[in-house]
Backbone as a ProteinNet text record, in pm:
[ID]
protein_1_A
[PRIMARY]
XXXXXXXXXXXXXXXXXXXXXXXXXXXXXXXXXXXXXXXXXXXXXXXXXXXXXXXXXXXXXXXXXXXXXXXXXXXXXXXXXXXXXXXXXXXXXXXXXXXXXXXXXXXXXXXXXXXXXXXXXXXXXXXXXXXXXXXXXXXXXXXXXXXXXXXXXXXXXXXXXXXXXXXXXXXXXXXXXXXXXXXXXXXXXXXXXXXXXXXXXXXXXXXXXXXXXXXXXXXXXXXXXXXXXXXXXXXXXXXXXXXXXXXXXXX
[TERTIARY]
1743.8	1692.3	1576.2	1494.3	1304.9	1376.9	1315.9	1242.5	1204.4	1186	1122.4	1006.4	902.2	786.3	692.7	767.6	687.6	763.5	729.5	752.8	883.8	960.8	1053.2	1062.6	1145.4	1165.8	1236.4	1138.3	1189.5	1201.2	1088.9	1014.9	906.3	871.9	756	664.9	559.6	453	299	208.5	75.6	-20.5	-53.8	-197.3	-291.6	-407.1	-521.2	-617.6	-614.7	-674.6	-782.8	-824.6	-1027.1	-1092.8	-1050.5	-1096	-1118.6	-1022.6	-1009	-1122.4	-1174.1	-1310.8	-1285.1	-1362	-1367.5	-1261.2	-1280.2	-1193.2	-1047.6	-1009.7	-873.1	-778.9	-855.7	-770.2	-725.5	-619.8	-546.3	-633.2	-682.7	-750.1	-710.2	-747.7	-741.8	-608.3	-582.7	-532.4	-368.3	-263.6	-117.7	13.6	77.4	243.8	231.4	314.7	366.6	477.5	539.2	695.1	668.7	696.2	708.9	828.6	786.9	825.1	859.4	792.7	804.4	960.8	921.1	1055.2	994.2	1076	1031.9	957.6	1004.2	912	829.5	762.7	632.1	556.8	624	544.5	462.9	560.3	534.5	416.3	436.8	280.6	164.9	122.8	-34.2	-65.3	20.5	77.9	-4.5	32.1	13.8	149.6	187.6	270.7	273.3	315.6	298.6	366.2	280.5	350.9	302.4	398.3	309.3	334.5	212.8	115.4	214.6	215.8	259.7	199.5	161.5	111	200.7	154.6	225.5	217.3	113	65.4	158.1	267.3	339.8	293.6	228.7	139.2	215.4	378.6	494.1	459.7	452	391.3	547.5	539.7	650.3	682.8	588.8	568.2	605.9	655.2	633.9	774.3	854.1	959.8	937.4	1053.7	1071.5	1121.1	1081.6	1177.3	1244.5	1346.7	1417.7	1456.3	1527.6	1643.4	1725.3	1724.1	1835.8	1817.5	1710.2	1656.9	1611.5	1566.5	1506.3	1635.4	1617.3	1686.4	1681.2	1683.3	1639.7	1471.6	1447.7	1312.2	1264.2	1204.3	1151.1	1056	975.3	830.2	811.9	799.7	740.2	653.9	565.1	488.2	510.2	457.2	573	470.2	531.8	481.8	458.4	501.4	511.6	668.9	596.6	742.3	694.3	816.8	764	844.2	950.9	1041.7	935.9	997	920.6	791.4	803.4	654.3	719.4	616.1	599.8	600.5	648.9	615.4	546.1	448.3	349.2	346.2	495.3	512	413.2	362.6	275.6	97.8	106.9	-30.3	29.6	151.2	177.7	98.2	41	-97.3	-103.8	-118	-98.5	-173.4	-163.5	-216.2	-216.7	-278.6	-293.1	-189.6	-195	-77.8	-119.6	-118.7	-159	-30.7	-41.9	122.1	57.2	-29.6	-75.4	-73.6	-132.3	-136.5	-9.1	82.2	226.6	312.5	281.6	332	225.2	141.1	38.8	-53.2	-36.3	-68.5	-182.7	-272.3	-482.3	-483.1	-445.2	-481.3	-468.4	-401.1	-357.7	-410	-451.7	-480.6	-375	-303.4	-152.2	-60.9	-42.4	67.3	112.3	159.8	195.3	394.5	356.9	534	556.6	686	774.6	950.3	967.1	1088.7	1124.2	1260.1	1310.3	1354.6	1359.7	1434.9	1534.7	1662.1	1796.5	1727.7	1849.4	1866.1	1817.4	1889	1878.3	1723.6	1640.5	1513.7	1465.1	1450.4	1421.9	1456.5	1578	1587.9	1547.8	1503.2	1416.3	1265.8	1231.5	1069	1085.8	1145.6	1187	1224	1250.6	1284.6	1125.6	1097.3	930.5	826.6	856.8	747.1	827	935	975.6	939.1	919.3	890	711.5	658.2	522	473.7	575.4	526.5	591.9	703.1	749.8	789.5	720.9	671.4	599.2	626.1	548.1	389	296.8	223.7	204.5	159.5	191.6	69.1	-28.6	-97.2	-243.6	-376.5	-462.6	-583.3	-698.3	-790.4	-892.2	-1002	-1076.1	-1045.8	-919.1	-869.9	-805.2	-777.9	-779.3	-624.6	-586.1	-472.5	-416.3	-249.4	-180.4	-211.8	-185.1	-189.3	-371.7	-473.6	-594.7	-690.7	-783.8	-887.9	-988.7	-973.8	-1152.3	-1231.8	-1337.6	-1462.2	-1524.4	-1511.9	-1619.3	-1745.1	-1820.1	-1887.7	-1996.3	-2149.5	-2233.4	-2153.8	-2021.5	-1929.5	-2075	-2080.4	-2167.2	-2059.1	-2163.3	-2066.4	-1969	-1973	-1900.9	-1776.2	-1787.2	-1626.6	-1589.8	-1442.9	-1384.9	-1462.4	-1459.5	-1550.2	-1423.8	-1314.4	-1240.6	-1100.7	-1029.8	-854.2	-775.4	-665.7	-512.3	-505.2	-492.5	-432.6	-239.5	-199.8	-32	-31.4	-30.9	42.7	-27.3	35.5	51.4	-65.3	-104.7	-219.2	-215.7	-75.8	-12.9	-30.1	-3.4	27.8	-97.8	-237.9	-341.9	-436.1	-383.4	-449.5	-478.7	-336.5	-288.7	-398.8	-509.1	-548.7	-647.8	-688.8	-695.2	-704.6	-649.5	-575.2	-476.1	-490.1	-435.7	-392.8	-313.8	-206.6	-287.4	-338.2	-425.8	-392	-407.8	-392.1	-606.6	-626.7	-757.4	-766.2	-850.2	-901.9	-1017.5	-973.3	-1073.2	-1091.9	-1193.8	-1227.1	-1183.4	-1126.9	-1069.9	-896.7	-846.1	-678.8	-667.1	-625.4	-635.2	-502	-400	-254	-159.3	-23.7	29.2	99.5	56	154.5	25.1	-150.3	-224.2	-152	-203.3	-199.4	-300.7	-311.3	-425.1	-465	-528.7	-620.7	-609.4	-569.1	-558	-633.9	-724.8	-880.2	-797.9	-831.9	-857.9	-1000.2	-1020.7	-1123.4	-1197	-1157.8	-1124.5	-1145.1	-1119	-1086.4	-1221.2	-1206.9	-1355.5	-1497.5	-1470.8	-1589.9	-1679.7	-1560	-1576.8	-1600.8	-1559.8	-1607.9	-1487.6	-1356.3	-1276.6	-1173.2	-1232.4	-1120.6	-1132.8	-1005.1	-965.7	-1001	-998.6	-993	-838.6	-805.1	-661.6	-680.5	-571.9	-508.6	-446	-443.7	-413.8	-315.4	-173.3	-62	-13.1	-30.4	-2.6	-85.1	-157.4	-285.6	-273.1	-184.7	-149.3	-190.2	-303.3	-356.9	-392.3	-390.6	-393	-500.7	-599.6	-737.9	-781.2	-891.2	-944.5	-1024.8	-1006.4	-1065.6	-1228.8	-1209.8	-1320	-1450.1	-1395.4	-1506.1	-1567.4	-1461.5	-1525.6	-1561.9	-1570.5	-1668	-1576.1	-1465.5	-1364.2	-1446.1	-1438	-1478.7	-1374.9	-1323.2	-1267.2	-1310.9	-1242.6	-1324.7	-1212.1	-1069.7	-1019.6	-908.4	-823	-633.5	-616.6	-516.1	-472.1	-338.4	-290.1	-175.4	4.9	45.9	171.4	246.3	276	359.3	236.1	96.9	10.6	82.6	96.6	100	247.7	314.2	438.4	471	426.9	437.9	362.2	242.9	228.4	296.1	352.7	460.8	586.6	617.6	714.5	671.7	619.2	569.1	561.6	543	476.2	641.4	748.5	841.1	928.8	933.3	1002.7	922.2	813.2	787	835.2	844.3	915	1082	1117.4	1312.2	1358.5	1328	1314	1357.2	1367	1383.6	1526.2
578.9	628.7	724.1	708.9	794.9	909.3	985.9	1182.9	1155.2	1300.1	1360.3	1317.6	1325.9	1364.9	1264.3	1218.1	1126.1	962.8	886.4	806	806.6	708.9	747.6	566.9	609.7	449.5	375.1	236.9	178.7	160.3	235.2	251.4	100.2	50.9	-22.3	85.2	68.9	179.9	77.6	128.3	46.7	123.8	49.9	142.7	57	86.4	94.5	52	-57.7	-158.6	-156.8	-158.5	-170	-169.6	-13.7	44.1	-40.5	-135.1	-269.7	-339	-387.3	-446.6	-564.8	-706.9	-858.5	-923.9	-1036.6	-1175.5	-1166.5	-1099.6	-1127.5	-1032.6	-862.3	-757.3	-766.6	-742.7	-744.1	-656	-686.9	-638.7	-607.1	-513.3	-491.4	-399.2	-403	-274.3	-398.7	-366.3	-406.2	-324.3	-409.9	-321.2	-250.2	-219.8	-162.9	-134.9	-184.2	-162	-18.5	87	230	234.7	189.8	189.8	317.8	447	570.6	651	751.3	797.4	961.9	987.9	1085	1179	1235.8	1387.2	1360.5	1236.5	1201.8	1179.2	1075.7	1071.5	1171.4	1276.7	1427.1	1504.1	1481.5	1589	1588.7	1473.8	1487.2	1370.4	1370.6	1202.7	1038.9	1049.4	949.3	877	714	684.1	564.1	479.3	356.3	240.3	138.9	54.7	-92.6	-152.1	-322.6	-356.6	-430.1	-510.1	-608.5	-581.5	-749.7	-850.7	-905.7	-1072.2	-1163.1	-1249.1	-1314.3	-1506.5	-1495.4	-1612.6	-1641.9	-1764	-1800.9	-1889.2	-1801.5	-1835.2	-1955.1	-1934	-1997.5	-1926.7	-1777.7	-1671.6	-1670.4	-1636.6	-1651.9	-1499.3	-1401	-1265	-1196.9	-1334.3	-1276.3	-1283.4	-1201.7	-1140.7	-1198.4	-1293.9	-1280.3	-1181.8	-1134.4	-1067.2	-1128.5	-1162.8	-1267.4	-1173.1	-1258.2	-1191.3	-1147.5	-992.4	-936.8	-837.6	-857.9	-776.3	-594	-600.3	-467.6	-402.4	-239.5	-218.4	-130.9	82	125	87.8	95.7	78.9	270.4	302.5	460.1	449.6	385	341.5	216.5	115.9	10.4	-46.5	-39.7	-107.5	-249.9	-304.8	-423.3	-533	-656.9	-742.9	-751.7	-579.2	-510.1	-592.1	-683.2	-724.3	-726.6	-703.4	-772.7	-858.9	-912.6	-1034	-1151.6	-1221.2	-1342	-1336.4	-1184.8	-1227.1	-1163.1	-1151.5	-1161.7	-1071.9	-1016.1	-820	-887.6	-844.1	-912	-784.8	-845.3	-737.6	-701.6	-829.9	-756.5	-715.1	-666.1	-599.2	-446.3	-428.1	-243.7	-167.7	-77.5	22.1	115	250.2	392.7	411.2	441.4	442.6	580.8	633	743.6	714.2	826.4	789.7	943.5	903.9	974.9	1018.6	1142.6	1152.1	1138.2	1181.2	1130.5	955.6	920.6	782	664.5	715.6	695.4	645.8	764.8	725.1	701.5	689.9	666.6	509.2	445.7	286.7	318.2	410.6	415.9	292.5	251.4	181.5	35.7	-15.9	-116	-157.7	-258.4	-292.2	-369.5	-437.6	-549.4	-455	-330.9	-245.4	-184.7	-64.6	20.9	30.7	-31.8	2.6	88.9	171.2	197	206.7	172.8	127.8	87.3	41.1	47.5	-92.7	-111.9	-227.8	-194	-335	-302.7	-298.4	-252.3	-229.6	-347.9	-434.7	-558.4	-643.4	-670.6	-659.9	-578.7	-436.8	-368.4	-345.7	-388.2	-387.4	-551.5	-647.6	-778.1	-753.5	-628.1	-571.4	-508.2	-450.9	-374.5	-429.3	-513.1	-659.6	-717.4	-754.1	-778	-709.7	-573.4	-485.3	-437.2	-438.6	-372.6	-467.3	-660.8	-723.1	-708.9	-629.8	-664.8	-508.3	-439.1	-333.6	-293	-390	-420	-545.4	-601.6	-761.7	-717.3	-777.6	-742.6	-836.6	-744.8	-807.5	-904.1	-1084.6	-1180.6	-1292.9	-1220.9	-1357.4	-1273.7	-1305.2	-1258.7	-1338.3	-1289.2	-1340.3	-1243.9	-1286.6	-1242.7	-1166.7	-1178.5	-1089.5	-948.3	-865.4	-759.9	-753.5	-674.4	-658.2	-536.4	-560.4	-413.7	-320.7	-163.5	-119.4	-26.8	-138.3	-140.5	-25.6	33.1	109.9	3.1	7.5	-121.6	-25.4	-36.2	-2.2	-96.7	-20.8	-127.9	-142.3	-259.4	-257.3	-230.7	-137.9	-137.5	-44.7	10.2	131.1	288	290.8	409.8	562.3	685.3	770.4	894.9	833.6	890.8	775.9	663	608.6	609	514.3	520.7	397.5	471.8	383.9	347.1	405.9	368.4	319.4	316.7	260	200.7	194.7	186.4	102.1	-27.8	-189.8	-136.3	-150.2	-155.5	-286.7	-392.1	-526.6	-565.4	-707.9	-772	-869.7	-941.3	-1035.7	-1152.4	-1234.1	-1328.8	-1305.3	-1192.6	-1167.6	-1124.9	-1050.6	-1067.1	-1143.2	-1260.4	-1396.8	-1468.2	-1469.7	-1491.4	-1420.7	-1510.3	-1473.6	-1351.3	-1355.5	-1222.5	-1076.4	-1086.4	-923.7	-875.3	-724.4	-643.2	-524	-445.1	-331.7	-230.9	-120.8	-4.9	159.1	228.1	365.9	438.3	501.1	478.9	624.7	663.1	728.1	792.6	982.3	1067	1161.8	1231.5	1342.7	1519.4	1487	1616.2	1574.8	1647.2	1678.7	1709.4	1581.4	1604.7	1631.2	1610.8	1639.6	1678.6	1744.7	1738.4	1623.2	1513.8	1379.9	1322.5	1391.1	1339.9	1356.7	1238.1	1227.5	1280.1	1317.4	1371	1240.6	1197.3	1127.7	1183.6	1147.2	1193.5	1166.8	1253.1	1215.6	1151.9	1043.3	920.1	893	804.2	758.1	660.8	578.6	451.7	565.8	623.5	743.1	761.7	873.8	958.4	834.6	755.2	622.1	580.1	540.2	514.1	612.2	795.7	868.4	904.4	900.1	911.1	991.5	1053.3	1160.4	1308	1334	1457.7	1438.6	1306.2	1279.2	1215.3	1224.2	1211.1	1059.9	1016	897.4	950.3	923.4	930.8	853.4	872.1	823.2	744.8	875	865.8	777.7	734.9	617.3	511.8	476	271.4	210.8	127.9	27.7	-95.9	-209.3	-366.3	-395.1	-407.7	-444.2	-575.2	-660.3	-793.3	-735.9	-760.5	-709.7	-779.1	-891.6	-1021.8	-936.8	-907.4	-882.9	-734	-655.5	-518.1	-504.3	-621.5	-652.9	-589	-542.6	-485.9	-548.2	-437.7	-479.6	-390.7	-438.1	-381.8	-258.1	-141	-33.9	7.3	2.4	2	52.9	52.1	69	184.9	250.7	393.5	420.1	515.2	522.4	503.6	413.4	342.5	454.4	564.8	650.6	704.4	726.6	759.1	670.4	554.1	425.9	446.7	496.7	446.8	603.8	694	795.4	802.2	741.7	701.7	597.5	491.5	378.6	475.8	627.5	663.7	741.1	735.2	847.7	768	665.7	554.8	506.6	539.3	454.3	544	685.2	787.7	774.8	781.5	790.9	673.1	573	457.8	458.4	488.6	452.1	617.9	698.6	837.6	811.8	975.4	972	885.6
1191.1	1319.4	1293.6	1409.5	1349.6	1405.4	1309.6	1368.1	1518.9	1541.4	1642.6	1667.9	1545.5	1600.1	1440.1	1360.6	1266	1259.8	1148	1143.3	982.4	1008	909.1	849.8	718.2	652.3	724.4	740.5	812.1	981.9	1020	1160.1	1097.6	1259.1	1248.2	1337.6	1351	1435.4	1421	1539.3	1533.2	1439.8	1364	1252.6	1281.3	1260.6	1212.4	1098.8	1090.1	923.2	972.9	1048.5	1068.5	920	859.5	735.3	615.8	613.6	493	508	378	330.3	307.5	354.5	285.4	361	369.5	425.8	379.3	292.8	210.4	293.4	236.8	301.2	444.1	457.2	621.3	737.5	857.9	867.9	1057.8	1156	1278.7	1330.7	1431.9	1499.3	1453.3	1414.2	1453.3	1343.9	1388.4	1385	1199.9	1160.7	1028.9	1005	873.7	850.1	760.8	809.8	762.2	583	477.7	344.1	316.1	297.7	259.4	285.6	229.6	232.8	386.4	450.9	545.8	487.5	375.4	321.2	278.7	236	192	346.8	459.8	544.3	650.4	644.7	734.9	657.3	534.1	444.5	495.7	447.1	491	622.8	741.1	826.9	760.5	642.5	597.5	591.8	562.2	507.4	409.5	360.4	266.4	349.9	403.6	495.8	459.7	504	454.3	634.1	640.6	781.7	830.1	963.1	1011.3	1076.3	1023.2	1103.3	1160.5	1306.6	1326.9	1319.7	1184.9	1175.7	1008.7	998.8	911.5	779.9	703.8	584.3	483.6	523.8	449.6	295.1	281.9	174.9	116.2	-7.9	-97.4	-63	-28.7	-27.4	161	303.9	375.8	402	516.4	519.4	719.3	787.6	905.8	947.1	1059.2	1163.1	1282.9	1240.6	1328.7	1435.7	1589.6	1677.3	1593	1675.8	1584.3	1514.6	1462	1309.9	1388.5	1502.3	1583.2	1572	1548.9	1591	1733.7	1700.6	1835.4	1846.3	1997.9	1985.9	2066.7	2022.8	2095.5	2161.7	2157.3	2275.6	2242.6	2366.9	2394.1	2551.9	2537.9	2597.7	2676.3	2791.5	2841.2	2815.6	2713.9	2615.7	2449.8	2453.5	2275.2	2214.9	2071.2	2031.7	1901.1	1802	1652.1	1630.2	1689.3	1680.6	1630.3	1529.8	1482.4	1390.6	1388.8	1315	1176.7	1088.8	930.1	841.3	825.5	738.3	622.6	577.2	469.5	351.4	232.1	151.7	18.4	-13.7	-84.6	-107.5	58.5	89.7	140.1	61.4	99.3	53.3	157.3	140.4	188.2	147	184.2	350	429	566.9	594.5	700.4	748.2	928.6	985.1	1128.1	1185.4	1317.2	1410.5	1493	1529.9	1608.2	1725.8	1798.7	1950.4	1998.3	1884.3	1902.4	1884.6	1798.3	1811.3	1951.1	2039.9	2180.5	2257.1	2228.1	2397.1	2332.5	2286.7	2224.5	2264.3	2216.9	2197.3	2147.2	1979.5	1917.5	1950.7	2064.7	2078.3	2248	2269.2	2385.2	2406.7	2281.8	2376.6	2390.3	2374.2	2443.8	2298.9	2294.7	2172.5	2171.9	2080.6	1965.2	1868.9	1957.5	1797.4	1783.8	1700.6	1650.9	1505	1499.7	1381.8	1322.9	1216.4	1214.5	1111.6	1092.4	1044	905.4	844.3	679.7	632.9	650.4	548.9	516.4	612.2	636.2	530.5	567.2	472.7	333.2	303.1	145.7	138.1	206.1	118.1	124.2	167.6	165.9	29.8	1.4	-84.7	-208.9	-220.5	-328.1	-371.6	-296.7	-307.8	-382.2	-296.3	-350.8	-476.1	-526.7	-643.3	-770	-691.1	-814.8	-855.5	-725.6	-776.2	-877	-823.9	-933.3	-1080	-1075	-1269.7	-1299	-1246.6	-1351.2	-1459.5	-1567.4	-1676.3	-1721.2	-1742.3	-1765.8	-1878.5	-1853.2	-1977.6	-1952.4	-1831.2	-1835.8	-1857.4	-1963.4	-2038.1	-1923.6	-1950.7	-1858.2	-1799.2	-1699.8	-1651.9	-1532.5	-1492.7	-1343.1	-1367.3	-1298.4	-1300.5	-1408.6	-1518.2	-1552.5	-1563	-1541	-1518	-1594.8	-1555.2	-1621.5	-1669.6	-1603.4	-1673.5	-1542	-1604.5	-1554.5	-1517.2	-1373	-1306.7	-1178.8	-1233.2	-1167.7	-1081.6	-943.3	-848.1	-848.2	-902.5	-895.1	-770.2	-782.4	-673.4	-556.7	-578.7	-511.3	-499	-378.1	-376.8	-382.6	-467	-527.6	-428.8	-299.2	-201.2	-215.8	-242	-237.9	-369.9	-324.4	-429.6	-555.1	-707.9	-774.4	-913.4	-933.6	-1013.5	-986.7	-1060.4	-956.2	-1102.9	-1100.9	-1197.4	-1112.2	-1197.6	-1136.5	-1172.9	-1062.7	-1076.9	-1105.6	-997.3	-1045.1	-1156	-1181.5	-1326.6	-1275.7	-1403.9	-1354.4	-1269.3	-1287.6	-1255.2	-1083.1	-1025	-866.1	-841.8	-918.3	-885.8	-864.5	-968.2	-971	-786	-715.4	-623.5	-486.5	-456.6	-304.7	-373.4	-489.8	-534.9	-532.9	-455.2	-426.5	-531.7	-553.6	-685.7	-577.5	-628.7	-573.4	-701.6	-634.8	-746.2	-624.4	-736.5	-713.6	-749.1	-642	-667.9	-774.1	-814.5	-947.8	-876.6	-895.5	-823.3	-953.8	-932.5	-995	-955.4	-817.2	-800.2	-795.6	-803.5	-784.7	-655.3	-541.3	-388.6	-329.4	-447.4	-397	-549	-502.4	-656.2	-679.5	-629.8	-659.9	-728.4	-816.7	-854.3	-989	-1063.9	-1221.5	-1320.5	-1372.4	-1469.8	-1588.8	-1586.9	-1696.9	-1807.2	-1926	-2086.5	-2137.5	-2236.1	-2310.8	-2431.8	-2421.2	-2534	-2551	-2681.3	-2712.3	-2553.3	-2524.1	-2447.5	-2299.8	-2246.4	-2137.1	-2165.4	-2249.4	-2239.7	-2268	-2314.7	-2346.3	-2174	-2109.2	-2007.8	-1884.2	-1906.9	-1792.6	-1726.3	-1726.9	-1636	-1722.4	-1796.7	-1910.1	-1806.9	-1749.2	-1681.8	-1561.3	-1478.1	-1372.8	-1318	-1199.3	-1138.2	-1101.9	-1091.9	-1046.6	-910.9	-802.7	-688.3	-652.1	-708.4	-740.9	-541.2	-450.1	-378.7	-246.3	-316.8	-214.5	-278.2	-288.2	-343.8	-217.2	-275.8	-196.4	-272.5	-141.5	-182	-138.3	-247.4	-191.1	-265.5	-207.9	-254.7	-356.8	-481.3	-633.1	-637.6	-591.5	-608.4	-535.8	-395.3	-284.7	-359.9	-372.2	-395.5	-560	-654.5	-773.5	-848.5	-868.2	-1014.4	-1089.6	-1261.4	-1347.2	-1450.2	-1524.2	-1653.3	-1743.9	-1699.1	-1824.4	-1945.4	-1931.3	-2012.7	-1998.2	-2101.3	-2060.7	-2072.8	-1956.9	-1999.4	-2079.3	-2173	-2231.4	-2157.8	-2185.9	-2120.9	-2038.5	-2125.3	-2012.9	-1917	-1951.1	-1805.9	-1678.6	-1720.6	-1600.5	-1558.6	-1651.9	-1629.2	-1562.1	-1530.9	-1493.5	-1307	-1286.4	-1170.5	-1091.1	-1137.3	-1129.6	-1041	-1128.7	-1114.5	-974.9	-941.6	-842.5	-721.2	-773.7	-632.1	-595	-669.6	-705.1	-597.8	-593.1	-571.7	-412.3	-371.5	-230	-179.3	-231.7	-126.4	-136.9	-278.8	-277.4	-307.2	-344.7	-378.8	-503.7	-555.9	-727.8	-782.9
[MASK]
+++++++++++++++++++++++++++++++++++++++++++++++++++++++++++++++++++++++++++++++++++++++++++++++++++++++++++++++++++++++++++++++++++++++++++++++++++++++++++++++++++++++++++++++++++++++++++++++++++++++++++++++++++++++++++++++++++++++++++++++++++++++++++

């Protein structure tokens, strides 16, 4: 059952994808299955949510919401439903959330939702996204691989220009979209990671810069030009893994 006044695990709520770049990334005003755990979502009103579409890709990755599956609903709008449509688990991506816009459906011209859905739903979102972030990496190649430091190419130096590929190559290969934590130069939260000067680190520019553990996003690698700069040390990765791991299931 949601809070008062935020969104809790396992709320759906209307966001805001406009922001997403290229044909691949999910994109326009609709629903969200709320992943996070509450004390992450109340901080900064961000939360980690995967998109729902109601177009049936027959995705190895999409999750129905059958009759049944709703549970309370706290605001709905008359024609607001997510019955039948698709929770699309592995495009889960850190979002930002508005508490005004929550109840008064700005974002939505077909009418604004929020509500919950049952457990079970949610632990097969949760199944999904747990295989895309410890599959092990086994397939070698030109696409983005786990684990690895990629630079966007032609990225102007107000965005983001670096990023930690989480998934494995095999699920990046796929639609090519990759799951990355983007890579800043300031420390914007204490859930940032610090960069370890290695040879390989400092070669490339990103020695004592943060990993932004807490902005996991699923972006099209292809469109925004990834390019390979080099691997960071296993527990670095395996230490943001852990972080990303703890805001969605807790420690």
């Amino acid at each position: 059952m949601s809070c008062d006044d935020f969104p809790i695990r396992g709320d759906v709520i209307n966001l805001d994808f406009n922001i997403q770049r290229g044909p691949i990334e999910i994109q326009k005003v609709r629903p969200a299955l709320v992943l996070s755990l509450s004390t992450f979502n109340k901080l900064n009103n961000t939360a980690v949510v995967c998109p729902l579409t109601s177009t049936d890709r027959k995705s190895e990755f999409h999750v129905e919401i059958e009759s049944g599956d709703v549970g309370e609903v706290y605001t709905r709008d008359v024609g607001a439903s997510v019955e039948h449509s698709f929770i699309v688990a592995n495009l889960f991506t850190t979002m930002e959330w508005e508490p005004s816009k929550l109840f008064t459906g700005q974002w939505s011209d077909k009418g604004n939702l929020w509500c919950c859905l049952n457990e079970d739903v949610v632990n097969e979102v949760d199944r999904l996204v747990y295989g895309i972030l410890y599959q092990k990496e086994k397939c070698p190649g030109f696409i983005p691989l786990q684990g690895a430091v990629v630079k966007f190419k032609g990225t102007p130096p107000s965005e983001c220009q670096f990023a930690l590929v989480l998934s494995a190559s095999e699920l990046n290969y796929w639609k090519r979209l990759f799951t990355i934590c983007p890579i800043s130069y300031s420390k914007e939260s204490d859930l940032a990671v610090e960069i370890p000067d290695t040879p390989d680190t400092k070669e490339v520019g990103v020695k004592g810069y943060y990993i932004l553990a807490d902005q996991v996003k699923s972006w099209d690698w292809w469109t925004r030009g990834a390019e390979h700069q080099c691997f960071l040390p296993k527990p670095t990765f395996m230490d943001v893994r852990k972080i990303v791991r703890s805001i969605i299931w807790g420690a």
